[in-house]
N, C-alpha and C positions, 0 to 999 in steps of 0.2 A: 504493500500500500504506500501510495505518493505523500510525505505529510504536507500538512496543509500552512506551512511557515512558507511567508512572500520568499522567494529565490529571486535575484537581483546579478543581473549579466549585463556587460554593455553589447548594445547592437554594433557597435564600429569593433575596428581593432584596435583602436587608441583613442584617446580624452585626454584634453589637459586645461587647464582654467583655474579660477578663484573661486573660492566662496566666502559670504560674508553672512550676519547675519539673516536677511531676510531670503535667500534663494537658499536658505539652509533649512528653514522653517517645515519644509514637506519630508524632510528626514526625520526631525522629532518623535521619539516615541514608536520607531516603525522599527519593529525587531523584524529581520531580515538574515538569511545564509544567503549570502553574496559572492557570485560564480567569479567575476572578475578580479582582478591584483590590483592594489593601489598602494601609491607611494604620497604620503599628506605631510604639508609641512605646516604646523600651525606657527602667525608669524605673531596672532595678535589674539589677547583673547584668551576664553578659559574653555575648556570642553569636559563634560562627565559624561563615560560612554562605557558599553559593558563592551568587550571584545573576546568571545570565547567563554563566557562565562565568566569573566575577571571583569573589575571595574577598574578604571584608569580615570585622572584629572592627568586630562591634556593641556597644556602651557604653554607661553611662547618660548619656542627654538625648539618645541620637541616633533620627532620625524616618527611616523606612524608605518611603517612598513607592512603591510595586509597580503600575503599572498593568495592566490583563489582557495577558495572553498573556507569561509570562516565565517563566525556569526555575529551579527553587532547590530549594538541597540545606540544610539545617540538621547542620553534623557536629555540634557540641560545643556545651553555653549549663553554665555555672556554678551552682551547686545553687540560690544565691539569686535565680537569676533572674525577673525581674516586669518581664511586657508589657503591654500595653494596644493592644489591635485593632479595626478598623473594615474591613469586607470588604463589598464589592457584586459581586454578580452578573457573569457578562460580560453577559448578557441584559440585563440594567436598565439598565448601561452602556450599551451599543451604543444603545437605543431612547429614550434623553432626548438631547437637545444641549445637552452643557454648553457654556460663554458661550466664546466667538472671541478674548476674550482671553485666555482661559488655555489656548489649544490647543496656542500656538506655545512653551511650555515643556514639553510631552510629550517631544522628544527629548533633551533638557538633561536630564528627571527621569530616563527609561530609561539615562541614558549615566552618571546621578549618584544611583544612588537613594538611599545613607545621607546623612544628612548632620548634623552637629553645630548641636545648638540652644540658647540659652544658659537659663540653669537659669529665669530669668522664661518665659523662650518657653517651656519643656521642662511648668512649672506649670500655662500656661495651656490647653497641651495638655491636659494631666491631669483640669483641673476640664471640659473638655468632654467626655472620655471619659467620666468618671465622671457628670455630667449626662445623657451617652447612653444610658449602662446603667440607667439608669432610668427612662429615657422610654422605653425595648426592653423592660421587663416587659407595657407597656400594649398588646394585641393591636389596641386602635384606631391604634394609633403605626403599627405594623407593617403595618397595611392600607390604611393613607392612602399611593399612593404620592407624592404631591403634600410629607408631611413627610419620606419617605426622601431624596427627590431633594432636598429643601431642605438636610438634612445632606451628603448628598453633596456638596452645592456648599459649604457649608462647610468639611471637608474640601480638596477641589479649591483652594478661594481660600486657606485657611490655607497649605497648601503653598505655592501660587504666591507669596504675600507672605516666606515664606520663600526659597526660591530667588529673589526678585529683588533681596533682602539680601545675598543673595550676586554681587557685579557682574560676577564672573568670567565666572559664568554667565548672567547677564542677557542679553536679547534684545529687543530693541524690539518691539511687536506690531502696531506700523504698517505693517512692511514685509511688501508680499507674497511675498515670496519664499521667506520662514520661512514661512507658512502655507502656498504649496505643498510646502517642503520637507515641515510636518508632515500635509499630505495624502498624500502621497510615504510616508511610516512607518508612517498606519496600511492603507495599501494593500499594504502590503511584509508588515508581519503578520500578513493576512490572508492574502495568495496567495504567497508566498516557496517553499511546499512543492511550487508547481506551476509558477509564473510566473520566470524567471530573465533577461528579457530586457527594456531599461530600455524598448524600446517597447512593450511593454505599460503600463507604468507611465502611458509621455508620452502614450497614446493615450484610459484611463481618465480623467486629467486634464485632455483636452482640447488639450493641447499639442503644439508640433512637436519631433519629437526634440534638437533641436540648442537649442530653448529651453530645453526642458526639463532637458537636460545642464550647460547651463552656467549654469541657476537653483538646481541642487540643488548645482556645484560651489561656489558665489559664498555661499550661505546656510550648508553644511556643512563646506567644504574638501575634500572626498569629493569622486569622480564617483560615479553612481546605482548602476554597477557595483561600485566598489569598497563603495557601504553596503551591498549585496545579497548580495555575500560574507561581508562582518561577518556578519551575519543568521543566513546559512546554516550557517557554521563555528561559531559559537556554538552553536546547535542540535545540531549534529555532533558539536563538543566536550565538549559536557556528556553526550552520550549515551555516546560514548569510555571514557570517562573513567566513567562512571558503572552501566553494566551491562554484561554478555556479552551483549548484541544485536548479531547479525551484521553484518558493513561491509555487506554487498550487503542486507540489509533498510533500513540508515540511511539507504544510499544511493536504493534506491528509495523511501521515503519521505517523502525530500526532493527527488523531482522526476529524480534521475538513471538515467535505462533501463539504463544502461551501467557497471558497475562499475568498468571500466578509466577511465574519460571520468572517474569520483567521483573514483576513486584521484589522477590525474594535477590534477583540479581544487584537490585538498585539498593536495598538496604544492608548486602553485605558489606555495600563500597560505600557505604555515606552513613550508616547505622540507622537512617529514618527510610521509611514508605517514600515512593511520589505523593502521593496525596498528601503526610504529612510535609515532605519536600516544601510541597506549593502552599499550602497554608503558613509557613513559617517567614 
């Protein structure tokens, strides 16, 4: 069964513009799983927004990095607020490969999407956005996908130089174990709704289960089960928490036949019911 959360894809293969205020007003309040990537630089302004189930106060100079398939709610942004956005496709995404070294930071970005940039960084974001928005008047810009993709890796690699500034999060991209884990994440995003069992995972990737288990433990600290819950209960939880969609539609939605099987699955990993979930 299809759940009934708004899913939010752009029709082009690229976007890029401002938002301020009042052309931000029809996102308020609209919990959405949104198929497309964004990269948002707030420049001015305050933002409170759930993304994945976490809540975040966005600030000025912090950069929002959204890869597809994630879920966010915008409650509240401050009257003088001014963003700066860049949005691709999930389609345009899925069908280029970006470079092998910036892969192994996809779970680092999804587990840390804000992140504080300092006011030189925060600038030179700015004068690229605003050089974008003018190269996006030109209908030639927009139809070459050869210069989309060239931004987008722009994009991609400005991020990744950021997050490697950060050493906390840093990840060497030598090691293969991080690039199966991050083949491991986008397999998970894609079949989570239907696939729950790690060997599917290890048989996709070519592995034996017990390799498998203890490359994703050694890379993540997670075993493959316990990321696949994350996954799932996030998805669960923001839908809870965010509309009157019946347990037994979430549940079967995300893969569970059995209402009683969801119920008992969701109170091992949280210790409360959905239903108590949603009332709390």
């Amino acid at each position: 069964m299809e759940s009934d959360i708004p899913r939010y894809n752009l029709t082009v293969d690229y976007k890029v513009g401002e938002g301020f205020g009042e052309n931000l007003l029809g996102y308020k309040n609209v919990h959405c799983k949104i198929e497309a990537g964004f990269f948002i630089l707030c420049t001015k302004g305050t933002i409170q927004a759930t993304i994945n189930g976490n809540h975040y106060d966005i600030v000025e100079n912090d950069l929002i990095t959204l890869p597809p398939n994630y879920f966010m709610e915008i409650h509240e942004f401050s009257s003088d607020i001014h963003i700066y956005y860049a949005g691709f496709s999930f389609q345009f995404i899925e069908n280029i490969n970006l470079m092998k070294s910036t892969q192994h930071l996809l779970p680092i970005i999804m587990q840390n999407p804000v992140i504080k940039l300092s006011p030189l960084q925060a600038n030179s974001y700015k004068m690229f956005y605003e050089s974008s928005i003018l190269a996006y008047t030109s209908t030639r810009t927009l139809a070459n996908k050869e210069i989309v993709k060239a931004v987008l890796t722009m994009f991609v690699e400005g991020a990744t130089e950021v997050y490697k500034l950060q050493n906390k999060w840093y990840i060497s991209s030598q090691s293969r174990k991080y690039e199966i884990y991050q083949e491991f994440i986008q397999l998970l995003m894609k079949h989570y709704t239907v696939h729950h069992s790690t060997s599917f995972y290890a048989s996709h990737l070519g592995l034996t289960l017990p390799h498998f288990c203890s490359t994703i433990k050694k890379a993540a600290g997670n075993t493959p089960l316990e990321i696949i819950a994350s996954v799932i209960l996030m998805d669960a939880k923001s839908r809870l928490k965010s509309s009157n969609e019946p347990v037994k539609n979430i549940a079967l939605s995300l893969g569970f036949n059995n209402i009683s099987f969801f119920n008992k699955y969701f109170k091992q990993h949280t210790g409360v019911t959905p239903q108590e979930y949603r009332g709390h």
